[in-house]
N, C-alpha and C positions, 0 to 999 in steps of 0.2 A: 504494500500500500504506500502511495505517498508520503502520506502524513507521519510515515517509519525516517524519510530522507529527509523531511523537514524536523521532526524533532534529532535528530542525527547533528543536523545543521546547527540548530539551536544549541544544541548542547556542550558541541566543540565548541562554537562561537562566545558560549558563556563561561566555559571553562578555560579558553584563550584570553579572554577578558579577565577575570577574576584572578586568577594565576600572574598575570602579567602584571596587574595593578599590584598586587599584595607582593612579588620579588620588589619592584621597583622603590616601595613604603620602605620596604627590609632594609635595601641596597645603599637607600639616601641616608640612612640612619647609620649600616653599619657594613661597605663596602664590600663585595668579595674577597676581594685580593690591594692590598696597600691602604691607604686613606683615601680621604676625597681627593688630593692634590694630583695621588697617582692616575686619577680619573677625567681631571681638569684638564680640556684643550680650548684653545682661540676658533671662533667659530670666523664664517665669511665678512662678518664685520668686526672680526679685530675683538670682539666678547667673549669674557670668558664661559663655556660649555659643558656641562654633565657628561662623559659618554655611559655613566650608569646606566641608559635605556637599555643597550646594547645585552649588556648582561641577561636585563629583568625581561624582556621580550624572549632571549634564549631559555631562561628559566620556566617562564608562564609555558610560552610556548611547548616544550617540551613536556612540563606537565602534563600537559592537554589531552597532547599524543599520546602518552602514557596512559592515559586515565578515559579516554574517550570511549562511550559505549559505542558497540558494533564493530568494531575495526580487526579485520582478523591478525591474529599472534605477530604474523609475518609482515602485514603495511604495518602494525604500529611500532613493530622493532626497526624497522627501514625507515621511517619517519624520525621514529628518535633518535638514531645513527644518525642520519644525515642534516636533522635540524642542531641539537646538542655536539655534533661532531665540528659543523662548520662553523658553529657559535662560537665553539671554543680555538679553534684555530685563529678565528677571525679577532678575537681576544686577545690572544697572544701577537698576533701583526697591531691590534690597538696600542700596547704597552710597551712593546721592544721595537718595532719599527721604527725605520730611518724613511729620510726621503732621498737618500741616495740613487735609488732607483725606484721608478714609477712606471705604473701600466701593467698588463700581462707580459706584453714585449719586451719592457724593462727588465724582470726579474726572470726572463727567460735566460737572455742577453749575459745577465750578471749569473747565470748559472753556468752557460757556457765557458762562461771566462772562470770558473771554478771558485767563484763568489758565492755562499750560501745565504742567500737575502731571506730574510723573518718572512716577504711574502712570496719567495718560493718556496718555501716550510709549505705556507698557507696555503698556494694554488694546489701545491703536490700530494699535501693532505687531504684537501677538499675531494681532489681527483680522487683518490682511495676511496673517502666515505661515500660518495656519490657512487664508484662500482661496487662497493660495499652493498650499500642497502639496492640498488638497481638487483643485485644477486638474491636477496631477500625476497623480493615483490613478488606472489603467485605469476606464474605462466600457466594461461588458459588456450588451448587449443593450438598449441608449439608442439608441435611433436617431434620434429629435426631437431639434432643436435645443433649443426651450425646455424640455425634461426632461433634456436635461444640463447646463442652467444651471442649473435647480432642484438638481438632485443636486449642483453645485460647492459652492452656497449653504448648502444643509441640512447638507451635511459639512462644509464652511467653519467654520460655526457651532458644530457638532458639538465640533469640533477648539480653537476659542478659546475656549470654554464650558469643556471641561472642563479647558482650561490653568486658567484662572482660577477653577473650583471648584474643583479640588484644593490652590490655596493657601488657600481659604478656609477647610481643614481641617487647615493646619500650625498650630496654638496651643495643640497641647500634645502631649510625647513619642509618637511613631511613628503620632502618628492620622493624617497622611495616608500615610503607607506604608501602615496597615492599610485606611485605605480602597480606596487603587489596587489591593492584593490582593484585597478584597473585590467591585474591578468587573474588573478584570482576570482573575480567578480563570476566570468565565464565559467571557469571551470565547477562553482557553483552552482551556475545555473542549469550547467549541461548534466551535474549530479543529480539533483532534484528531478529535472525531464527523463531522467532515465529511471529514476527513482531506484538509484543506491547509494542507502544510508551509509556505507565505510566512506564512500568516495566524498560524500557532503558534507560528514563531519571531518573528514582531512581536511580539503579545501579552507571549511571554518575555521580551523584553530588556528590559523598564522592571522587572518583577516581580525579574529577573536582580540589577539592581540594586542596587534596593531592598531585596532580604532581604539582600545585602554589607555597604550601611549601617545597616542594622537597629538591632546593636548600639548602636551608637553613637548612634542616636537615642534611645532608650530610656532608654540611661544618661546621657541629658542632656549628654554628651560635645557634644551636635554637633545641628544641624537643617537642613533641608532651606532654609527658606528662602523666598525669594520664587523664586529661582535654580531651585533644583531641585522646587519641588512644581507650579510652571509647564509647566517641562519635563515630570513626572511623567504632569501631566493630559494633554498634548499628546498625548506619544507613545498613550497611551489611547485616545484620540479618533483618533485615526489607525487602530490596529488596530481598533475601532469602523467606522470609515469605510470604512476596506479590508473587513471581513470582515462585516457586517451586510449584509441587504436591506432596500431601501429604507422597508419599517414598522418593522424593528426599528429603524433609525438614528434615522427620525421621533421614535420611541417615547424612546433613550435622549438626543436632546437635548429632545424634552417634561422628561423626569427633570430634566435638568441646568440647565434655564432657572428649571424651576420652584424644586428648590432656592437655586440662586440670586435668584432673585427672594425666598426664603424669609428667605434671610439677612440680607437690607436688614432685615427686620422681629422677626429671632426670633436668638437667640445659640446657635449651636448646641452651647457647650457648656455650658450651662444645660439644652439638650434631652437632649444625652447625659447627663447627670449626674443628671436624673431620672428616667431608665427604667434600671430596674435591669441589661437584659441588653444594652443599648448601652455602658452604665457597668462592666459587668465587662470588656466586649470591652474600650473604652478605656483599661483603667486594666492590660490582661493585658502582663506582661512590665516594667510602670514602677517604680519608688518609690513608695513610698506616700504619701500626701498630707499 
């Protein structure tokens, strides 16, 4: 029945919420890891910054998956690997990263030259957790061996793609929340229409979230991070991977390479700041400039 995928939805979505708001209360009070100072960065106007979201969005979030009814054994162990996995990767490039080297290209670049950069840790980690839990996900109606290597790969890829593009769209308040809503939204609705509750409460719990921290991204209070917009993409990629067929998946990490591959070459928020209805979405809910 429906109304199975809608409370499914609900329920991730309240436990994305709830979870994420009560790390965050935790966080501000009494840090993961160092003090506040260790956590303090300069945001785009030169202000000082929270990255505590990062954290409390990994934490909630992860909860969620944990704890979410209907999800079988397997999506919620693959969920939780790849959103807790790339959280904490993404953590660790928060705290020890330099800016010696930038970009995917960059830290590739500095590994060739046999430089080990905090975010080639990161990317090569991500890559792990992402064919990690891609190994995890049910395979239905695969019956080749080498088409379920393929499928590990394709959503592997899928999965650390869009860890790693969704931090490329934290640099400035709530764009990547709004973006994970904007791809997440879909995946949503195409769970409910299909009315599978695993698939709609996955999708919820990053979005769950997300709209907890909201605020506070917005008000420049606090950002997501390397920490949390890792995780973000992850857990996306995952409900992507769980709940696509095999052209749609193709299709959305085509999208996700491709951006990526876009951004070596083009600043995307030059790109949003020139189109006027990319630039109202970005700018809906911020300070003014």
């Amino acid at each position: 029945m429906a109304h199975r995928s809608l409370l499914g939805a609900l329920a991730g979505a309240a436990l994305g919420a709830v979870a994420a708001r009560a790390a965050y209360t935790a966080f501000t009070r009494r840090p993961p890891v160092g003090d506040e100072k260790t956590w303090t960065r300069t945001n785009h106007r030169g202000e000082p910054i929270t990255l505590l979201e990062g954290p409390a969005f990994v934490a909630g979030a992860g909860t969620a998956a944990a704890l979410a009814p209907g999800l079988p054994v397997r999506v919620r162990a693959a969920a939780v690997l790849a959103g807790v996995g790339s959280g904490a990767l993404g953590a660790y490039d928060d705290l020890r990263g330099t800016a010696t080297s930038k970009g995917f290209k960059g830290h590739l670049k500095a590994l060739a030259r046999g430089e080990v950069t905090t975010g080639a840790v990161k990317i090569l980690g991500i890559g792990a957790a992402g064919l990690s839990a891609a190994a995890l996900l049910p395979r239905h109606g695969t019956a080749r061996r080498a088409a379920r290597v393929t499928d590990v790969l394709v959503d592997g890829a899928l999965i650390a793609g869009s860890a790693n593009l969704a931090n490329l769209f934290d640099l400035r308040p709530g764009r990547a929340l709004k973006v994970g809503t904007l791809a997440g939204g879909p995946l949503l609705a195409a769970a409910l229409v299909k009315d599978a509750p695993a698939g709609a409460a996955l999708a919820a719990v990053p979005l769950g979230a997300g709209a907890a921290l909201l605020g506070e991204d917005l008000g420049e209070r606090a950002m997501l991070g390397d920490a949390g917009a890792n995780a973000l993409g992850a857990l996306l990629g995952v409900a992507a991977a769980a709940g696509l067929r095999r052209r749609g998946r193709l299709a959305a990490l085509a999208v996700v390479a491709g951006l990526t591959a876009a951004s070596e070459k083009v600043s995307f928020t030059k790109v949003i700041a020139a189109n006027p209805v990319l630039n109202r979405l970005d700018m809906l809910g911020r300070r003014p400039r």
